[in-house]
N, C-alpha and C positions, 0 to 999 in steps of 0.2 A: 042602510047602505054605508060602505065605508071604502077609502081611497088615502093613502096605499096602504094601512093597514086597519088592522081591528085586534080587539083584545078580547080576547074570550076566560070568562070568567065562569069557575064553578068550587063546587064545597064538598071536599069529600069527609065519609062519616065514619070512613077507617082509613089506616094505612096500610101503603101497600103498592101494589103494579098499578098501575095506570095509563092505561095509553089513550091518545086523543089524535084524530084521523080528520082530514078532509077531503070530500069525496066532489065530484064532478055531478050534475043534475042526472047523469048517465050510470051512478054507480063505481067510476071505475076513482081510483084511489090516487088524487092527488099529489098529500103530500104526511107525512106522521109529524106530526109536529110533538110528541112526547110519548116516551116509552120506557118511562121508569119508576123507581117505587119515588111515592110523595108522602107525605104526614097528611094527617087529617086535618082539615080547617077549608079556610078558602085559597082560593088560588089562583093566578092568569095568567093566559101565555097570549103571547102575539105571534100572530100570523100578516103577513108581508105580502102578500097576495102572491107569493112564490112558490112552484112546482116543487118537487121534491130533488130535479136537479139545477136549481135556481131560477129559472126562468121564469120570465112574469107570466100569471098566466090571462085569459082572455076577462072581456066585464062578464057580468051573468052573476046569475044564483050558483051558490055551492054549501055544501051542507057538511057539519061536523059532528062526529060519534065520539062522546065519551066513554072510555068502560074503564070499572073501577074493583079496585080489587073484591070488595062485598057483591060481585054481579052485577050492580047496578049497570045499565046502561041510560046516558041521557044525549040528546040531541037536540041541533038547531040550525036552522037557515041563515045566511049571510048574503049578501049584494052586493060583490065589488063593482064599483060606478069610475071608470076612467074619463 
């Protein structure tokens, strides 16, 4: 759980595009939170529990989709708690 933000942490094992998404328990697309090429290594971005046109959004589970330029994709579940 985390309030007002969280850092999402990952490692990629090439460089390249990358974008990273979070999505609503409904599927539908919050907010991009990165959509650009990075280096290989580790990496974090914070997320602010903000919509894609600032606004805060609601408590509840929401979930995030990494995809990396080698295909991979990786994912995981968050708990904004207000």
């Amino acid at each position: 759980p985390f309030n007002p933000s969280t850092t999402i942490d990952f490692a990629l094992a090439k460089s390249g595009p990358t974008r990273l998404e979070v999505f609503d328990l409904n599927g539908r697309l919050v907010r991009v939170l990165l959509n650009e090429n990075l280096t290989a290594g580790s990496h974090g971005v914070i997320w602010n529990g903000n919509d894609q046109a600032g606004r805060t959004v609601a408590s509840g589970a929401y979930f995030y989709r990494l995809t990396a330029a080698d295909g991979s994709v990786q994912s995981g579940r968050m708990v904004l708690v207000k």
